[in-house]
Every structure is written in C-alpha cells, then in structure tokens.
DRENLOPA-612406 format. One line per field, with one value per atom (N, C-alpha, C): residue in three letters; chain; atom name; y negated, x, z. Coordinates in Angstrom, 2 decimals. Atoms other than C-alpha are relative to their C-alpha. Example, Ala and Ser with C-alpha at 12.3 -4.5 7.8 and 13.67 -1.06 7.14 Angstrom:
2
rest: [ALA:ALA:ALA:SER:SER:SER];
kette: [A:A:A:A:A:A];
atom: [N:CA:C:N:CA:C];
v: [1.19:4.50:-1.20:1.19:1.06:-1.09];
u: [0.89:12.30:0.90:-0.82:13.67:-0.77];
w: [0.00:7.80:0.00:-0.06:7.14:0.73];
This chain:
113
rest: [UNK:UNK:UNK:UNK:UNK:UNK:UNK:UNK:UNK:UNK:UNK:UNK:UNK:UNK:UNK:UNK:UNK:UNK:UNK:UNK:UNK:UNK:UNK:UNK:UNK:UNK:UNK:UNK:UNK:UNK:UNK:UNK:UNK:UNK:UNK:UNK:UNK:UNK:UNK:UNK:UNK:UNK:UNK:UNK:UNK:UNK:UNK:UNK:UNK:UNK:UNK:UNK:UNK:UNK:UNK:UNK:UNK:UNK:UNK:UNK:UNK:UNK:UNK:UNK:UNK:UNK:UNK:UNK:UNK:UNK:UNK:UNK:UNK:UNK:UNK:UNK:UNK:UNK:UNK:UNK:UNK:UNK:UNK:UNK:UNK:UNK:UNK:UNK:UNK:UNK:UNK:UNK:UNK:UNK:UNK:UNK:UNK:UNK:UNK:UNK:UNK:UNK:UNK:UNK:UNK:UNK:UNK:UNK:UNK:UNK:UNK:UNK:UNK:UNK:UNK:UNK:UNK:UNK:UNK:UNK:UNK:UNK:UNK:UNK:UNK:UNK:UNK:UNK:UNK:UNK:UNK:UNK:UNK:UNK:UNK:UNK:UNK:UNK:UNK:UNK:UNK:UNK:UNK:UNK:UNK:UNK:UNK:UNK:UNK:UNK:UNK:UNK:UNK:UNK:UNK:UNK:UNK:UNK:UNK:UNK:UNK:UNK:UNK:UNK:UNK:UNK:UNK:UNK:UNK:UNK:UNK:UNK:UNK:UNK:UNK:UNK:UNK:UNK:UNK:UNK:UNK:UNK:UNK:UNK:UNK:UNK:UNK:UNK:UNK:UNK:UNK:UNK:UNK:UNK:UNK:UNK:UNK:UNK:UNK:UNK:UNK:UNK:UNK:UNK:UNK:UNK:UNK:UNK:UNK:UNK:UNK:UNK:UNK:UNK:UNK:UNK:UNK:UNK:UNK:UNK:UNK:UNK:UNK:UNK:UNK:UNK:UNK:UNK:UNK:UNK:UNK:UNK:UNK:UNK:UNK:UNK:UNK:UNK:UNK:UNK:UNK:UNK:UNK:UNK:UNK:UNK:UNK:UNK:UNK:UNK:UNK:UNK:UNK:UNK:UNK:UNK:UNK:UNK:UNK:UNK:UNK:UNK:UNK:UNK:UNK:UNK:UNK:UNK:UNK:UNK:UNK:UNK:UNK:UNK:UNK:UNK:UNK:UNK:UNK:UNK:UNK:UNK:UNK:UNK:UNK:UNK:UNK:UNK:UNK:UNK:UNK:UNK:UNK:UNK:UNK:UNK:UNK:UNK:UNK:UNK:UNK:UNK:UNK:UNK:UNK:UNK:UNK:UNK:UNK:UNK:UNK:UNK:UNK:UNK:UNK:UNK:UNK:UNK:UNK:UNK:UNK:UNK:UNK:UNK:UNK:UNK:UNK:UNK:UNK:UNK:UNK:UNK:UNK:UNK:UNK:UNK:UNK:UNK:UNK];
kette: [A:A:A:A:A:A:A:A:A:A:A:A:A:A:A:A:A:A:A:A:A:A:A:A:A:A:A:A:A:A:A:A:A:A:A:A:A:A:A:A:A:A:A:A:A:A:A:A:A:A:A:A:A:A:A:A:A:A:A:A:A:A:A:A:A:A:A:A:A:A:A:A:A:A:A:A:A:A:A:A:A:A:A:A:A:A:A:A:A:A:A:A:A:A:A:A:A:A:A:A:A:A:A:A:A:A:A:A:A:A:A:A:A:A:A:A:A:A:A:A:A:A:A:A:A:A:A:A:A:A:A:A:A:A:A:A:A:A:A:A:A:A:A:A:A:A:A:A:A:A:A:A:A:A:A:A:A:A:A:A:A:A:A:A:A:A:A:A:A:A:A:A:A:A:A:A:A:A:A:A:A:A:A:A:A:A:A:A:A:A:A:A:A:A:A:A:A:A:A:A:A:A:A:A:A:A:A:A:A:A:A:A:A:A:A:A:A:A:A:A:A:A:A:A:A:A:A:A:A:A:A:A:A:A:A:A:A:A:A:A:A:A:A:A:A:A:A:A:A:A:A:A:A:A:A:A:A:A:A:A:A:A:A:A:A:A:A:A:A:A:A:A:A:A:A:A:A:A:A:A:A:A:A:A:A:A:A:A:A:A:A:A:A:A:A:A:A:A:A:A:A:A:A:A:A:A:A:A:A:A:A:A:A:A:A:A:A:A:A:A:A:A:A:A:A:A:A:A:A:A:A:A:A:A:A:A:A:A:A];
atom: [N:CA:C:N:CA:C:N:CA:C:N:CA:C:N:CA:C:N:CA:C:N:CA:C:N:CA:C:N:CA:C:N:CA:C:N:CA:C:N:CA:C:N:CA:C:N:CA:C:N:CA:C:N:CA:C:N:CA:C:N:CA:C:N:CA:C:N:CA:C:N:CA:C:N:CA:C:N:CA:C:N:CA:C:N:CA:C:N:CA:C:N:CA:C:N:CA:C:N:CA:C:N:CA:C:N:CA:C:N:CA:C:N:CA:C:N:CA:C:N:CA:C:N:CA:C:N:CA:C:N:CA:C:N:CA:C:N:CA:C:N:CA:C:N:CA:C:N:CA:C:N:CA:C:N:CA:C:N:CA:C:N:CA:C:N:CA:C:N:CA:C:N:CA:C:N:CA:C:N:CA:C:N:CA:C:N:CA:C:N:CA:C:N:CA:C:N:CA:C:N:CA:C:N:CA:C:N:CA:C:N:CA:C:N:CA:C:N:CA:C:N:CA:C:N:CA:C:N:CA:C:N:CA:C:N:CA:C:N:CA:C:N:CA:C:N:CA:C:N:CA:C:N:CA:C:N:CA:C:N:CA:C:N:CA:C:N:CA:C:N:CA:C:N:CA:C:N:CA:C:N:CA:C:N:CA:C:N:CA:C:N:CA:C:N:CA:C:N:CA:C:N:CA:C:N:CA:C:N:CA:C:N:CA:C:N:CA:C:N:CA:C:N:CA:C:N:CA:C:N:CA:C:N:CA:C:N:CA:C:N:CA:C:N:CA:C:N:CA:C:N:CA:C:N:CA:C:N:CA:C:N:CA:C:N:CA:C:N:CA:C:N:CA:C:N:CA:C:N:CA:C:N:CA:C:N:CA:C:N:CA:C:N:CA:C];
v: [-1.03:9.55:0.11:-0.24:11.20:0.25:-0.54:11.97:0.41:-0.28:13.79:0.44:-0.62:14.84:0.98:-1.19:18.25:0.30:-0.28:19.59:2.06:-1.39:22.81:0.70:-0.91:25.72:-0.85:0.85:23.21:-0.99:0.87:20.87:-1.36:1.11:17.87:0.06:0.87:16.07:0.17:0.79:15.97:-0.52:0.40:14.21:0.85:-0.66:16.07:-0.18:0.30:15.59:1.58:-0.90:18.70:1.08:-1.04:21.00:0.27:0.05:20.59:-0.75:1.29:17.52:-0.17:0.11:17.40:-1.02:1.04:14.39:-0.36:-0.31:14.68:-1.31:1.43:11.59:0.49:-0.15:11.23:-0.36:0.31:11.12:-1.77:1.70:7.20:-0.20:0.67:6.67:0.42:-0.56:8.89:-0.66:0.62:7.43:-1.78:1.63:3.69:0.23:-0.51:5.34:0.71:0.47:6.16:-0.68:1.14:3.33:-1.07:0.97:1.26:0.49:-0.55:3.40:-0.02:0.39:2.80:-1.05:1.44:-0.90:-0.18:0.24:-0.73:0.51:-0.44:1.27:-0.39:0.56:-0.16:1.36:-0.83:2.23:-0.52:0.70:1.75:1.07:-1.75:4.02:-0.70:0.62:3.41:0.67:-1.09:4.42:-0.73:0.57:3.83:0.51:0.00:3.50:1.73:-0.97:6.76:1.18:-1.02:8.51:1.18:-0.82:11.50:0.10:-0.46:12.65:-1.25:1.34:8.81:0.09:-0.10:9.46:0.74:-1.22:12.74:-0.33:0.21:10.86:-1.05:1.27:7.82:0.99:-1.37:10.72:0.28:-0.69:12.34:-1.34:1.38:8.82:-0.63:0.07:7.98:0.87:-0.66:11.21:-0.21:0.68:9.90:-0.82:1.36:6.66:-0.66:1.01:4.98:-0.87:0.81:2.39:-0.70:0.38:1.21:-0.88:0.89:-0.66:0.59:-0.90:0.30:-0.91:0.98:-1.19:0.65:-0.70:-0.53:-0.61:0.59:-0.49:-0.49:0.91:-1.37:-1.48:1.79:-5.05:-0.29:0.81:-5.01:0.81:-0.89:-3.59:-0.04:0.14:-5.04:0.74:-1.19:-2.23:1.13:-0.59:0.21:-0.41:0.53:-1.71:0.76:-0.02:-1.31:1.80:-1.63:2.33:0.57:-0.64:4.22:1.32:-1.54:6.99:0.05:-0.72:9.16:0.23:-0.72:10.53:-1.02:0.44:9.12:0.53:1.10:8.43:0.29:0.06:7.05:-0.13:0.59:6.96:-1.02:0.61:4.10:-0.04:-0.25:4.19:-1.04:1.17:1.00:0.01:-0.15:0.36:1.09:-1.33:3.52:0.71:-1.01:5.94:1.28:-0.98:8.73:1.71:-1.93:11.60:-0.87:0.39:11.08:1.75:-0.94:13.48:-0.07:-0.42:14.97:0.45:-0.46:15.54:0.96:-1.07:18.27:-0.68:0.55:16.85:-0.36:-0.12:18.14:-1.01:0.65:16.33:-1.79:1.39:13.38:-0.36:0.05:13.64:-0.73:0.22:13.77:-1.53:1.43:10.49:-0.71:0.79:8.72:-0.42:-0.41:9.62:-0.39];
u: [0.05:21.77:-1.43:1.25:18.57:-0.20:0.25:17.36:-1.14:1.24:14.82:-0.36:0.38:12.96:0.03:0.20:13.20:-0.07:0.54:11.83:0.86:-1.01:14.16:-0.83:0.41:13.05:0.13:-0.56:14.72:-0.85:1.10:12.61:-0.01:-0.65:14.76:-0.47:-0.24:13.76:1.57:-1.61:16.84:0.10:0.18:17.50:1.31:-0.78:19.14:0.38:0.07:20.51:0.86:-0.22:20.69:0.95:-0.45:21.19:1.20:-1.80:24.55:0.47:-0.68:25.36:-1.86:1.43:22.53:0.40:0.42:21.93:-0.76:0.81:20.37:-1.24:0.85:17.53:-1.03:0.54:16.35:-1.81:1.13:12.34:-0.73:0.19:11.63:0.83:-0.61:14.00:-0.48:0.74:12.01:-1.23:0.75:9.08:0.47:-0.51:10.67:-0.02:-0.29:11.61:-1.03:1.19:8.17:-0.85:0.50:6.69:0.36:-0.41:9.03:-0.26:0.33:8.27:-1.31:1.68:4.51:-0.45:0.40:4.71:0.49:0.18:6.12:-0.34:0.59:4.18:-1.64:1.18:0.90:-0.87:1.14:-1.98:-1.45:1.40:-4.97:-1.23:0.70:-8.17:-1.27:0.77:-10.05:-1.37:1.54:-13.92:-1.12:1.27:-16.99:-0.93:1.17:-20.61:-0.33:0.24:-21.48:0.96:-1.46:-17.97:0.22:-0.34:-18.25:1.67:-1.21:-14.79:0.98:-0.66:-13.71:0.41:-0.28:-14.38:0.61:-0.91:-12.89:1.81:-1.18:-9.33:-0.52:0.23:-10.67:0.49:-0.04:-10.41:1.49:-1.34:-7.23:1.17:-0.60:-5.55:-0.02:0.11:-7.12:0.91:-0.45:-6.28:1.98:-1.50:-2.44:0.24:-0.73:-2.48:0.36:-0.62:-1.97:-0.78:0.89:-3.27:-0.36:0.02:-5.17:-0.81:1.00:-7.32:-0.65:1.19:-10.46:-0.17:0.42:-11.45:-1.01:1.03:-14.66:0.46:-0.09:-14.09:-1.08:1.24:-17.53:-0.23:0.00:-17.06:1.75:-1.04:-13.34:0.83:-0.51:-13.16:1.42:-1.06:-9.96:1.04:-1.54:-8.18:-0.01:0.48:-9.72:1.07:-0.92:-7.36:1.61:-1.11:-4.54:0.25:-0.21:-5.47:-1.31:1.13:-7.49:-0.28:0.09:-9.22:-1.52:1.16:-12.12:-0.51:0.54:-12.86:0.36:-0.16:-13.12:0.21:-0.93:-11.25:1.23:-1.49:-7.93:0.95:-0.97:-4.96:1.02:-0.70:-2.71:1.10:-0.62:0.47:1.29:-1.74:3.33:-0.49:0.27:1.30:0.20:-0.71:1.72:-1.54:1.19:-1.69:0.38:-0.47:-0.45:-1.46:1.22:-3.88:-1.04:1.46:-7.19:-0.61:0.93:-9.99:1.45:-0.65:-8.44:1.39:-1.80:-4.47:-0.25:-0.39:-3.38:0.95:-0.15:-2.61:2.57:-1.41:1.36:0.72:-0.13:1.47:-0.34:0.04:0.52:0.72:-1.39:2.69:1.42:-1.15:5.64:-0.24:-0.35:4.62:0.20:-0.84:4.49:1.12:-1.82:7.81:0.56];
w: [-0.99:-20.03:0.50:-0.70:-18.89:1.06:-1.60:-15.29:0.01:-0.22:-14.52:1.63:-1.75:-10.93:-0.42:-0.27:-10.23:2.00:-1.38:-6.86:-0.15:-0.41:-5.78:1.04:-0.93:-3.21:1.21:-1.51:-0.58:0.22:-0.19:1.00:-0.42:0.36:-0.23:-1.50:1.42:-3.91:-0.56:0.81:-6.48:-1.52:1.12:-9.31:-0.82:0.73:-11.87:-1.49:1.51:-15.18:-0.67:0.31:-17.15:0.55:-1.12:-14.47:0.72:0.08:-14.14:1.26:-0.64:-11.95:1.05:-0.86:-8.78:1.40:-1.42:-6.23:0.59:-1.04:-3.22:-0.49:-0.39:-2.79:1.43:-1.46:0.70:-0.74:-0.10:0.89:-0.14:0.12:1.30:-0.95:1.03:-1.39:-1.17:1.30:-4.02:0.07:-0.09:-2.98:-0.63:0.45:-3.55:-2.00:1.22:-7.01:-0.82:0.70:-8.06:-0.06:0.33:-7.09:-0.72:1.05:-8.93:-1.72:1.82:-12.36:0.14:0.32:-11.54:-0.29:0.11:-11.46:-1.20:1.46:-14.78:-0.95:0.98:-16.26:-0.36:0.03:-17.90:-0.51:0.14:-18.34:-0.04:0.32:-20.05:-0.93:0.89:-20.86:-0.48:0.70:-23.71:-0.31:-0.23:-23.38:-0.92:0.58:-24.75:1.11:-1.33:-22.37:0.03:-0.52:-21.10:-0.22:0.14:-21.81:1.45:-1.36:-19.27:0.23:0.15:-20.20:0.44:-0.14:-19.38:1.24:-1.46:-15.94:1.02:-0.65:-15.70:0.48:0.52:-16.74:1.09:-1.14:-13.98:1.29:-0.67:-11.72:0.67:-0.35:-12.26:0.45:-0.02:-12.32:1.43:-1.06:-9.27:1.29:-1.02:-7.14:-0.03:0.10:-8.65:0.60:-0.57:-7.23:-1.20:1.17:-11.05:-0.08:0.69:-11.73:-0.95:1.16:-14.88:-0.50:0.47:-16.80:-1.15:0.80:-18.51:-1.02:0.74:-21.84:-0.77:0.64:-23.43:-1.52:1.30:-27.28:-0.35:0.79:-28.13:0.36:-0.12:-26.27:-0.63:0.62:-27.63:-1.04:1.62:-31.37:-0.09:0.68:-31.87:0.68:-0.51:-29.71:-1.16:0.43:-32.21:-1.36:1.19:-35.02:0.35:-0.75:-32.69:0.18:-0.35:-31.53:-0.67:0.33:-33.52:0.40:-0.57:-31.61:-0.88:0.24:-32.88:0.87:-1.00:-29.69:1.21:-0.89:-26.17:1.30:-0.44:-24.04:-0.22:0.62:-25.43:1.08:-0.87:-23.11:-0.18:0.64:-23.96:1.64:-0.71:-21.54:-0.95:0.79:-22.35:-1.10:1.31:-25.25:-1.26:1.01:-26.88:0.11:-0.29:-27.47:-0.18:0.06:-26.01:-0.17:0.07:-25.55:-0.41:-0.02:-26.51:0.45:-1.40:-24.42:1.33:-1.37:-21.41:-0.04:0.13:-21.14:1.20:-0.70:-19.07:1.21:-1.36:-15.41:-0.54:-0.14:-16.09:-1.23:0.67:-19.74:0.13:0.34:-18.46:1.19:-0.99:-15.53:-0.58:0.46:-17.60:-1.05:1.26:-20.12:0.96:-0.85:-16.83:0.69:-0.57:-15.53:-0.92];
C-alpha cells in the first residue's frame, strides 16, 4: 500500500492513498512524520573542487532542512566505481544515484518522500 502527502485547498495536511480513502493528520503530527523519513534517509552529494553546480544542490538541500554529506570524488575514487557520474554533482539518496547536475526542486522532493 502506498501513501502519499497531498496538501488540499483546506488548511489541514492529508494523507491519501489513491484518492479514494483520505485521513486527516493534525500539523505536529506531519511534522513528526517528516522528520522521521529524514532521519532515514541518507543523502550524499558527490562533487569535485570547484563544482559551482555542487553548491547550487548544497543550497536547495539546505533551504530543505536535509541533511547530507559531501564527498569529493577526487580524494575518494572508489565512489566513482560505485557511482559512475560524468558530470558533477551526483546525488546519491539510500545509496541509490538518483540525478546528476541539478534536479528540479519537485523531483527531488518526491525521491525524498
């Protein structure tokens, strides 16, 4: 079964699973409920030295509240085995390399969720 957030006209959060079936969630309890999917989610952005575009993605991450960890491939090749990007900066999210450059604020919304 899937759940997803959806935010309605109403000022109340609901979680919904295919539109069908909708339950309320009070404010402090959605909050509780993305902080618990932040703490398990690992995030990690893979740059090389003067990566503008690195910082753009330091950025958006930031104004989120995620938090991640930076790894420069040129001090640690052996992510480069693991994730091979051409371009910089790699997003890796639960071990997975989901974007390389810049994702689109809403696409990377949803890998976190």
């Amino acid at each position: 079964m899937v759940w997803k957030l959806a935010i309605k006209e109403n000022p109340l959060p609901t979680m919904v699973k295919n539109t069908d079936f909708v339950v309320p969630v009070a404010d402090g309890h959605l909050k509780r409920i993305q902080n618990n999917l932040l703490k398990m989610t690992k995030v990690e952005i893979l740059t090389t030295p003067g990566c503008t575009n690195c910082s753009i993605v330091e950025k958006m991450l930031d104004e989120m509240k995620i938090p991640y960890q930076i790894i420069d491939i040129t001090e640690k090749p052996e992510y480069l085995e693991k994730f091979p990007i051409f371009t910089a900066p790699g997003l890796v999210i639960n071990n997975k390399l989901e974007f390389t450059g810049i994702p689109k604020k809403e696409e990377l919304v949803a890998k976190l969720m």
